[in-house]
N, C-alpha and C positions, 0 to 999 in steps of 0.2 A: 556552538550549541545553544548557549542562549538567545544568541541574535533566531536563530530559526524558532524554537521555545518560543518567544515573545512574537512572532509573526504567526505559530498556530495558534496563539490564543487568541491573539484580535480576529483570526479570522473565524475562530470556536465562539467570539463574543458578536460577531458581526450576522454572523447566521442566526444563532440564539436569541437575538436581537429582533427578528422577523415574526418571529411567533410567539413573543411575550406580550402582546401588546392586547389577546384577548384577556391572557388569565390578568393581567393587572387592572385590567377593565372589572375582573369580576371581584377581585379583591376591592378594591372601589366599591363594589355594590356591599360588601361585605361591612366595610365600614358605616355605608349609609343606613342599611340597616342591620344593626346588630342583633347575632342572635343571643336566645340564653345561655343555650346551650354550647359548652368548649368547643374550640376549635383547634383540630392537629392537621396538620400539614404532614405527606409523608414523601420522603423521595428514597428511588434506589439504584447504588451504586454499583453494577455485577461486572468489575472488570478491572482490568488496568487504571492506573489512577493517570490520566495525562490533562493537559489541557482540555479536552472536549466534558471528562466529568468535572475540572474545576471552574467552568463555566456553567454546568448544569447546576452544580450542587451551589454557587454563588444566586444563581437568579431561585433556587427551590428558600434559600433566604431569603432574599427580598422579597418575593412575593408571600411568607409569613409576615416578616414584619410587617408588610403594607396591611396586611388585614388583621392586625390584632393577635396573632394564631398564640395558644395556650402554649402547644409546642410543636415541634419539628420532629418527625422520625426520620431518621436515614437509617435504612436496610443496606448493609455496608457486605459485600464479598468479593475480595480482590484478594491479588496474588502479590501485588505491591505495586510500584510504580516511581514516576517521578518525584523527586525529594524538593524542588521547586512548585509542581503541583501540589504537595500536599502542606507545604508550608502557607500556601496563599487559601487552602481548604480552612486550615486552621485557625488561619487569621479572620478570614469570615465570620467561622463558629462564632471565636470568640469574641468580638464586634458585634454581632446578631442582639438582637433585643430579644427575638422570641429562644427562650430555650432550648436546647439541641440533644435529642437525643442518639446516641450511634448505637443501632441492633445489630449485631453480626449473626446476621438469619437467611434461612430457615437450617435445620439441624443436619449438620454436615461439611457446615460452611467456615469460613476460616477468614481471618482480615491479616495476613501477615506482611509486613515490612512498610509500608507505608499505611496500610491499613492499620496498623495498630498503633501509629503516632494518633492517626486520625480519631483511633478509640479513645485512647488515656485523653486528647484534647476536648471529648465534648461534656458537657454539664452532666448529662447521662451516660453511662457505658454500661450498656447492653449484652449480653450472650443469649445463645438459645442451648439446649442440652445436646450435647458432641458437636459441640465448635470449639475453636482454638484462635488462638493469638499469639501474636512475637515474631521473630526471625526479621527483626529491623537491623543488620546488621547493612551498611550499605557499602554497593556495589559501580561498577561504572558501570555507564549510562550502554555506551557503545561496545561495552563486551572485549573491550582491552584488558588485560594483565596491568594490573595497578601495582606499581612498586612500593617497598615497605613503609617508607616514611610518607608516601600519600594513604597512603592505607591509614595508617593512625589516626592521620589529620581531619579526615573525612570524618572516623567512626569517631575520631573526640567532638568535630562539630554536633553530630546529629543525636550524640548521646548528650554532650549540657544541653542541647536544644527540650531531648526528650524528660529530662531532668528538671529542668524548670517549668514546661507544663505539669510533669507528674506532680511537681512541689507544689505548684501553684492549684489544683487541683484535690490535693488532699490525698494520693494516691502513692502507690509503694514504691517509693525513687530508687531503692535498692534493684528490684527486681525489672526493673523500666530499663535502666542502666542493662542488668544482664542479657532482657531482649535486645539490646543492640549491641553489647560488645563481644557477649558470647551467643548469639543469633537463639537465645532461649524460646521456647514455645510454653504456650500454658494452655491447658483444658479451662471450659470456665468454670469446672471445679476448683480449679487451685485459683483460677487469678478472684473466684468470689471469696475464697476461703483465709487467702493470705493475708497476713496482720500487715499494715494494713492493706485492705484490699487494692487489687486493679481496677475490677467492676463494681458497678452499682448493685445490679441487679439479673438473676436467671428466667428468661421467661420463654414459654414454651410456644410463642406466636403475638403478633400484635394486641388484639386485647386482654390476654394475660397478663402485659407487659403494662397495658393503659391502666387495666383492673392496679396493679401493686405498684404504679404509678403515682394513683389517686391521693391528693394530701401529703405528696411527699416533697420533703425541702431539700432544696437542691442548691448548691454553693455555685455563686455565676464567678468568670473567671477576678470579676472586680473585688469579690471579696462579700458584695452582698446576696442573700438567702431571698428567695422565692419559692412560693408555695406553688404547688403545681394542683389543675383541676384536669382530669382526661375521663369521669367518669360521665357516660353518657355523649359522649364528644362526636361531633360531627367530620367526619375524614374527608380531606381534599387532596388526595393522591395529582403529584406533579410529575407528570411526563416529559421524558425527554424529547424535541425536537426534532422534525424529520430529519433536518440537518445534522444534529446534534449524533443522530441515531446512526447517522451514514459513516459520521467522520469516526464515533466510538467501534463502529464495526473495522472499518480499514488498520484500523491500529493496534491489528490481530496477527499476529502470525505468522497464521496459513494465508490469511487475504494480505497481507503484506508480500509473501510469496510470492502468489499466484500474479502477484500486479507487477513486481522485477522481474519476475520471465516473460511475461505479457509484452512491458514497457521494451526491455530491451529486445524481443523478439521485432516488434514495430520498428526501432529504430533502424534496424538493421534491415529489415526488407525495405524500409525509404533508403537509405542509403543505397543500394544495390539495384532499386528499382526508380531513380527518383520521379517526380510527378506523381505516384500514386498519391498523396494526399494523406488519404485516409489511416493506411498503419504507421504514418510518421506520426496523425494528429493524437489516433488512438492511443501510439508507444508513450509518448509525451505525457499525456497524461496521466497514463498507467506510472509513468515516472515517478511523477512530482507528489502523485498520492503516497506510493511504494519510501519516498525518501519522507513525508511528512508521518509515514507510521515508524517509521526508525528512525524519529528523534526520541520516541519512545522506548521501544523495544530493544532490548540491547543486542546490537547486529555488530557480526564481527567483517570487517570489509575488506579483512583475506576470504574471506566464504564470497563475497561478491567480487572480487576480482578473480577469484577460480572463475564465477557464472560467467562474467563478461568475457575471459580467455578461452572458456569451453567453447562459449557460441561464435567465436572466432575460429577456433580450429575447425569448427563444422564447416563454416563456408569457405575454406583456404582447402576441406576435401573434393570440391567440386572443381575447384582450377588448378588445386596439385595434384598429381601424380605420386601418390603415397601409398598405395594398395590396401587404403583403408587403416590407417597405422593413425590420419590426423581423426580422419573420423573416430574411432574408438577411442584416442585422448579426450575430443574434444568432449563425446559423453561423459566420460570419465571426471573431469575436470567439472560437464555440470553437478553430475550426482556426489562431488566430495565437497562442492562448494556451494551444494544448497545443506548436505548436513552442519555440514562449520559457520552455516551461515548468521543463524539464533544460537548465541552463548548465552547457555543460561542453565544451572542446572534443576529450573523449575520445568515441570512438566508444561505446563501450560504459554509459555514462553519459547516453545519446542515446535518444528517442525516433524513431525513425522514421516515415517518411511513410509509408510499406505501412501502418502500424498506426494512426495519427493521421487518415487519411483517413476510412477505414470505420467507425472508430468515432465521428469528429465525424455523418459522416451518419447512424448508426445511432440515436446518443443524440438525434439533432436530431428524426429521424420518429418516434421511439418516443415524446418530451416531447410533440411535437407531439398524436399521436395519441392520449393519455392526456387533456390537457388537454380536445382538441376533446369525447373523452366527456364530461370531467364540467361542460362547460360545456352540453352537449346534457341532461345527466340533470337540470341545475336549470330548465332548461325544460318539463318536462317535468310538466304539471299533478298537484298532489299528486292522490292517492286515497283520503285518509285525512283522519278529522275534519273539522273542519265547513266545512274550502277543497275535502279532497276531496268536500261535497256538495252543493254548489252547483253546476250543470250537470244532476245525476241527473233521467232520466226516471223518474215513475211515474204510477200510476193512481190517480185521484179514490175515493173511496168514499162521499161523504156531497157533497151540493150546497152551494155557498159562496157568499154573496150577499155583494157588497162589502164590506169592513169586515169580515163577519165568519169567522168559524171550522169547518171539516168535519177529516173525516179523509183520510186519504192515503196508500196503501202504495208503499216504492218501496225498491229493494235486499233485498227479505224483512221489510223492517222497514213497520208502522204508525205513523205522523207525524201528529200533531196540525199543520194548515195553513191561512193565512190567504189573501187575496188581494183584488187591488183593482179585481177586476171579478167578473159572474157566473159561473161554474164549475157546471158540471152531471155530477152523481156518473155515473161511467165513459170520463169525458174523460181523454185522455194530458197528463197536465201535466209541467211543469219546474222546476224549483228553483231559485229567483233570489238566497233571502239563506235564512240560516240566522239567525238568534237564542233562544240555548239552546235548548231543545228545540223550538220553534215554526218551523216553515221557512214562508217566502214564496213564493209559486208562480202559474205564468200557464200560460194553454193552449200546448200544444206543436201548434207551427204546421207544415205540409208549403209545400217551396219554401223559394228563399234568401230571398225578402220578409218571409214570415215566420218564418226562422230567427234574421232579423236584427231584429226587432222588438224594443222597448223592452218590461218588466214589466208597465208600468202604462196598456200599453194596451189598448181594450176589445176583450172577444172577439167576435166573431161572434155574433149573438144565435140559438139554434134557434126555428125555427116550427114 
């Protein structure tokens, strides 16, 4: 898990990498000429926390510090994420020269589980009015059943971890502790309200937040106090990267779904059809995306070994004789292994039935219907070389007395031909065997008696 971890971040750092190279340009101008007036920097985080935003949220730092910036907002709303992600988030913050603000905004919003280590670690911690925080209690990554003594071990790391920012921070180590060991939630009435607090501050949108910002002293994790200036401030909102934007969409879900029935639908029709190219290239790639969003997302891979054995059973109904018994497992098998597929008992972490429905059927008739072809096209008498010319009508040209040899045209081509009765040149004969260039041939009979008659039996004699 880490070895892949570490391979999507260089590759989240490698893309990200392509399109920083204006804004640091402009940060550059910013330097050369300074303005009076503050400068905030703002980034935002609306999702799972994985490698793709601790890339984002790492360069949304660097390019403050490169320009001086007064401070940093991050609009923060996730459901939680990786505990690797967000410790290297953390360590950013608080390494960053420019101040850090985290908003968990706009009202409605929530930073739970990873999101709320991320809160108590920044210089500032933010609410907006009905949001919440907490429920860091952690979980496996892959949606396995953790036994009790890893369980412990886990929640004792990530609670002294959570512990020593809150201590180092000036924040309520008591109640930090409870969001992680007993998965506590807080409104940002309680976490403003509580001796001492969680948050800094409640504000109803960004510049209410910069307004009750203004002049206020904020403890950096070093231990020394900075005055903060944001009134009148100049905003330079950092967006994420197309790349950036693609790789955070995949490590959804539903699009994580959609791209394991996709991928392995492709595979499977290259396998069955090899040479097409195209849905083995397609599959592959649906793959490798599908397994890079479930380093993420906690996937249980008895739900993906249902998917893979369902769409198994589907093509094993087309060559067995089962009266439709694999067919209806094999459905069966996708629709119970794409619900068990996201363990998780967050909503948003969750596949739904709207979407698991119509795509089990959809991939079931599509396998279906792909397979019944290519199981109809191998039936389907060659036309070519010497199987497709066995069957070919043609015309006698020379008279063939048993045993021996005439000629014979048939297809545009002239054929040297034998046969094992009399043949009388301008007869419609048939092609019974081919050996190399010599074809075997009998009169071509009218009626099923004689359609279905044997080579070597004798023709009709003419009188």
């Amino acid at each position: 898990m880490r070895a892949a971890y570490a391979v999507a971040l260089l590759v989240a750092y490698l893309l990200a990498g392509h399109s920083a190279g204006p804004i640091a340009g402009h940060a550059a101008t910013a330097i050369a000429q300074p303005s009076a007036a503050p400068i905030v920097y703002t980034a935002e985080v609306d999702g799972i926390i994985h490698p793709v935003a601790n890339a984002y949220v790492r360069r949304a730092l660097q390019d403050a510090d490169a320009a001086n910036a007064d401070l940093l907002v991050i609009f923060l709303r996730t459901p939680g994420g990786l505990v690797d992600a967000t410790r290297d988030i953390n360590t950013a913050i608080i390494q960053a020269r420019t101040p850090v603000a985290v908003f968990v905004a706009p009202p409605g919003s929530r930073a739970a589980s990873a999101g709320f280590l991320i809160t108590i670690a920044a210089d500032v911690a933010a609410m907006a009015p009905g949001t919440h925080i907490g429920a860091a209690h952690p979980v496996a990554g892959d949606g396995q059943k953790i036994d009790e003594t890893m369980d412990k071990k886990m929640t004792s790391d990530v609670a002294g971890y959570a512990r020593t920012i809150a201590s180092q921070r000036k924040r309520n180590v008591a109640l930090v502790e409870q969001a992680v060991t007993e998965s506590r939630t807080f409104t940002e009435q309680e976490a403003a309200t509580a001796t001492p607090p969680l948050i800094d501050v409640i504000a109803s949108d960004l510049p209410d937040l910069l307004k009750k910002l203004d002049g206020r002293a904020v403890l950096r994790f070093d231990g020394r106090s900075q005055t903060l200036r944001t009134a009148g401030a100049t905003l330079r909102p950092i967006e994420m990267t197309w790349a950036q934007r693609i790789l955070s969409a995949i490590a959804h879900p539903q699009i994580a779904y959609i791209l394991l029935m996709l991928g392995t639908l492709g595979l499977t029709v290259e396998f069955w059809s090899p040479g097409a190219i195209f849905p083995g290239v397609a599959g592959g790639i649906c793959l490798l995306l599908a397994f890079f969003a479930f380093q993420v997302l906690p996937v249980s891979y008895a739900g993906v070994m249902l998917i893979v054995f369902g769409l198994v059973l589907l093509v094993l109904e087309v060559k067995v004789t089962s009266f439709g018994l694999l067919g209806i497992g094999g459905v069966l098998s996708l629709f119970f292994g794409s619900i068990l597929l996201m363990d998780s008992p967050l909503p948003e972490l969750q596949v739904g039935l709207r979407l698991i429905v119509p795509v089990t059927l959809a991939i079931s008739a599509v396998l279906l219907f792909l397979v019944q072809l290519a199981v109809r096209a191998q039936r389907i008498p060659s036309i070519t070389g010497e199987a497709g010319m066995v069957g070919a009508v043609g015309r006698l040209l020379t008279t063939i007395e048993p045993g021996g040899t005439g000629r014979v045209t048939t297809r545009g081509e002239i054929w040297t031909a034998t046969a094992n009765e009399p043949i009388y040149a301008g007869d419609t004969v048939r092609v019974t065997a081919v050996n190399g260039l010599l074809l075997t041939i009998r009169p071509e009979r009218s009626g099923a008696a004689g359609a279905d008659a044997g080579p070597d039996e004798a023709a009709v004699s003419r009188k």
